[in-house]
C-alpha positions in Angstrom: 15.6 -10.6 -5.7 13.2 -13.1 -7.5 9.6 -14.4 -5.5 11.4 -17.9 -6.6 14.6 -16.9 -4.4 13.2 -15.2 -1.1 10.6 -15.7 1.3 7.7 -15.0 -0.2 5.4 -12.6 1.9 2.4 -12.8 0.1 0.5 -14.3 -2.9 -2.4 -13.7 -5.0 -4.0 -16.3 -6.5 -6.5 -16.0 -9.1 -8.8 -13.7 -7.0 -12.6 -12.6 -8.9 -13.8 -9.8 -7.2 -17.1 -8.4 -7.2 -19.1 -5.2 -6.6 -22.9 -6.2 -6.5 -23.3 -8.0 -10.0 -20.0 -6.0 -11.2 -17.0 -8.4 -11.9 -14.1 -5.9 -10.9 -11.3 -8.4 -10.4 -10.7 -11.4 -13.1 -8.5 -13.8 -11.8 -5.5 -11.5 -10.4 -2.5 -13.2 -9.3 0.9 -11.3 -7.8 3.4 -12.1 -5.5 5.8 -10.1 -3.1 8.8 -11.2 -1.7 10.3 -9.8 2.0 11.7 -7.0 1.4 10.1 -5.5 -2.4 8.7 -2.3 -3.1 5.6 -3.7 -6.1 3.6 -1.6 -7.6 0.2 -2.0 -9.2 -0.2 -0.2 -12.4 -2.6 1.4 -14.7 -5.3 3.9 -15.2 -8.2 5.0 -13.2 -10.6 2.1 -13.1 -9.0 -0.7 -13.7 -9.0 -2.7 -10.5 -6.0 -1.1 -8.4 -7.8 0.0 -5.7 -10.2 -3.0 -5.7 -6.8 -5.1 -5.4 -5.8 -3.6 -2.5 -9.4 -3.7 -0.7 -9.6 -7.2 -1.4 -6.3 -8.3 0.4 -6.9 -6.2 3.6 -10.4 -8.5 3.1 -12.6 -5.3 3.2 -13.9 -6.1 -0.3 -13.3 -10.1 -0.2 -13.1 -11.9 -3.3 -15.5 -14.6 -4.3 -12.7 -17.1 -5.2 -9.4 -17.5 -5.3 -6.6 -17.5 -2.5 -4.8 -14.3 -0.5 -2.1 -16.2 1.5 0.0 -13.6 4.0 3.1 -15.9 4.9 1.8 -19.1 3.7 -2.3 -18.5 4.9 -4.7 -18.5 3.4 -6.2 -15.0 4.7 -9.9 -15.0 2.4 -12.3 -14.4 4.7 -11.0 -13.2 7.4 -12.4 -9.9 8.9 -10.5 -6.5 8.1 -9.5 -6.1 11.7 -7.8 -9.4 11.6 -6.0 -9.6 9.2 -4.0 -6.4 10.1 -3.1 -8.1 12.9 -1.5 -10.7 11.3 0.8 -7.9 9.7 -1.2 -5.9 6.9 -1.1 -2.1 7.5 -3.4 -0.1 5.1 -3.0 3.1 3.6 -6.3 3.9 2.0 -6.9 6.7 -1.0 -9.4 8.8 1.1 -6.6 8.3 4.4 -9.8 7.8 6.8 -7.8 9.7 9.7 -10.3 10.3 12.7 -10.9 14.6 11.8 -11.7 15.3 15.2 -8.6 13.9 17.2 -5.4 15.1 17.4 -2.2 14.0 15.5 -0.7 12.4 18.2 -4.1 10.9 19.2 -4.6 9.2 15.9 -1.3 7.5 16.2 -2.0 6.1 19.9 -5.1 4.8 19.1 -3.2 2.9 16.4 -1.0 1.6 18.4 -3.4 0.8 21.2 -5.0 -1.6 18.7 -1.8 -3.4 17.4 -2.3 -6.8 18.5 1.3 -8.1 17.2 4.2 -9.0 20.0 7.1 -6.8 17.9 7.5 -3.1 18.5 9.7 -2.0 15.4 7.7 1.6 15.1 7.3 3.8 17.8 5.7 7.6 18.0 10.3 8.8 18.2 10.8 6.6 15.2 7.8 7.8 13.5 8.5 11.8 14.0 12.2 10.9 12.9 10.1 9.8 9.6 8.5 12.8 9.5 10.1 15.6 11.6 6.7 17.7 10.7 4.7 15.8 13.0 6.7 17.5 16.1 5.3 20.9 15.5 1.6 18.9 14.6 1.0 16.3 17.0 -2.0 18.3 18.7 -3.0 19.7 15.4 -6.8 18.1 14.9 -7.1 15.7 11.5 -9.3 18.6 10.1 -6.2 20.9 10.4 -4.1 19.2 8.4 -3.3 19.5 4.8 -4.0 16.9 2.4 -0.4 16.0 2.3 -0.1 16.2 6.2 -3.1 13.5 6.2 -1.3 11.3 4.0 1.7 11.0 6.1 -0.9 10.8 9.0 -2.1 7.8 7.2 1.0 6.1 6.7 2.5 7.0 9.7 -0.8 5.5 11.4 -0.4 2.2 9.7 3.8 1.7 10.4 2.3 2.2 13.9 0.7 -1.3 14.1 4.4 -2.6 12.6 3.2 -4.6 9.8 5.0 -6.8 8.0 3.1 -5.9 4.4 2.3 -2.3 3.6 -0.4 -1.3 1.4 -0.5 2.1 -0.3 -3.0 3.2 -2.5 -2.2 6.2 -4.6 0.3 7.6 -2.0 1.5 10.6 -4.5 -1.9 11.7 -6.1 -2.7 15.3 -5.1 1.2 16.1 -3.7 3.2 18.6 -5.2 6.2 17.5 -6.9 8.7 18.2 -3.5 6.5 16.5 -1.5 6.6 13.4 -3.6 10.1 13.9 -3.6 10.5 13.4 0.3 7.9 10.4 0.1 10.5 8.7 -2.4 12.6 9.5 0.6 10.4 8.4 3.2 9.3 5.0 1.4 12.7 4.1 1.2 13.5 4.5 4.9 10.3 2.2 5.5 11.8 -0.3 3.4 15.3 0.0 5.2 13.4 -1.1 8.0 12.4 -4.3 6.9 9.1 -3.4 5.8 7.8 -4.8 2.2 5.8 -2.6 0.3 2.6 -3.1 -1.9 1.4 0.4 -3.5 -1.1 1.7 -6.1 -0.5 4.7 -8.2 -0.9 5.9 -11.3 2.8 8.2 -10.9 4.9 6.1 -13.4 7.6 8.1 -12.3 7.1 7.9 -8.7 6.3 4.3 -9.0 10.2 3.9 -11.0 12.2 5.9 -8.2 10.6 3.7 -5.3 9.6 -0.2 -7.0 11.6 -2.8 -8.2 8.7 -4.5 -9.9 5.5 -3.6 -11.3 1.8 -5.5 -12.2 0.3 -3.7 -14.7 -3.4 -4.0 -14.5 -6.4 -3.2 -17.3 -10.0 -4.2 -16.9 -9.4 -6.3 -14.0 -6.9 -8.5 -15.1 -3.1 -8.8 -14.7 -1.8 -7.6 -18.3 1.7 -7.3 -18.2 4.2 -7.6 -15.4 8.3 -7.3 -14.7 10.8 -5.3 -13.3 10.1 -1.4 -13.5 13.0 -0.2 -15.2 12.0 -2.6 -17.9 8.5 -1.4 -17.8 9.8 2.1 -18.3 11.6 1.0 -21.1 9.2 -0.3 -23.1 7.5 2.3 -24.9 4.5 0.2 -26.5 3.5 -1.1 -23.1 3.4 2.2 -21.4 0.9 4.0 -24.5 -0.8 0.7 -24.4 -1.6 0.8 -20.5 -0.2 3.5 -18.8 -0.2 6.8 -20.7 -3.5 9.2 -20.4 
């Protein structure tokens, strides 16, 4: 599956991004097509994260185009934009600490705005069978990996179309990366595409097709990830610490 050869979900076009003075973002342009697993790549700092804000519009570029099914979504406060189908993992999760499990998840579904009901609180347990024993466990009582799949779970919850997920295996242990490999597959069985951030070059093989490799900003290299894996002069050049 080729952007050229499939519905293309969404496209980044030449986006600058800026913190303050600070040009993060310099020109980035990507694609996804319905139905990928892509995956930003690269070290700490180089504009991953920064991607990701500016496409749920809660760092907004200062030129260039985000279109989510053919609009142009630039602009467009956070809030709105995830109702047109964006759900949004972010790296510090930003559960609510003081409410429950289960209360975290209704209040995201109590906000989704969007007509289709794909993800319920039965399909999201089936995802992750942990939450049963958890739901009125409080956000603060929750492990770091619990919280993740808090986070995630919270997000399928307003069924988006477009997933974001930034750095979804940082801090796990290796087992519990292995069941999010599970789990991100079974999200995209569902008919949800996938946009994630990480710096697990492992991880990012088992669950992508493609990968954007990014360095300073900019797009540097980009392809499918088994040939990214392959090619041992990219990955010391971008990718290796």
């Amino acid at each position: 599956m080729t952007p050229e050869s499939a519905h293309m979900i969404l496209k980044v076009d030449r986006i600058d991004t800026f913190y303050g003075q600070s040009h993060v973002l310099q020109g980035i342009s990507l694609s996804i097509v319905e139905g990928e697993v892509v995956s930003l790549l690269g070290r700490n700092g180089v504009g991953k994260t920064t991607t990701l804000r500016s496409i749920m519009g809660l760092t907004p570029p200062r030129s260039g185009k985000i279109l989510l099914h053919n609009i142009d979504i630039v602009g467009k406060p956070p809030f709105q934009i995830a109702q047109m189908g964006i759900g949004y993992m972010p790296d510090d999760r930003r559960i609510f600490p003081d409410l429950t499990l289960y209360e975290n998840l209704e209040l995201a579904r109590r906000l989704s705005k969007k007509g289709k009901v794909s993800w319920t609180f039965e399909k999201v347990y089936n995802l992750f069978p942990v939450f049963t024993d958890l739901k009125e466990r409080k956000g603060t009582q929750l492990s770091g990996g619990e919280q993740k799949m808090l986070a995630i779970g919270r997000a399928l919850m307003k069924n988006p179309d477009l997933l974001l997920l930034d750095e979804p295996s940082e801090g796990l242990a290796p087992l519990i990366v292995q069941n999010l490999t599970e789990v991100i597959a079974r999200i995209r069985s569902e008919g949800v595409t996938i946009l994630l951030a990480d710096q697990n070059l492992k991880f990012c093989r088992k669950t992508s097709d493609r990968g954007y490799i990014l360095e300073k900003g900019m797009v540097q290299h980009q392809g499918l990830m088994e040939e990214i894996w392959q090619n041992e002069e990219i990955l010391k050049k971008y990718l290796v610490v």
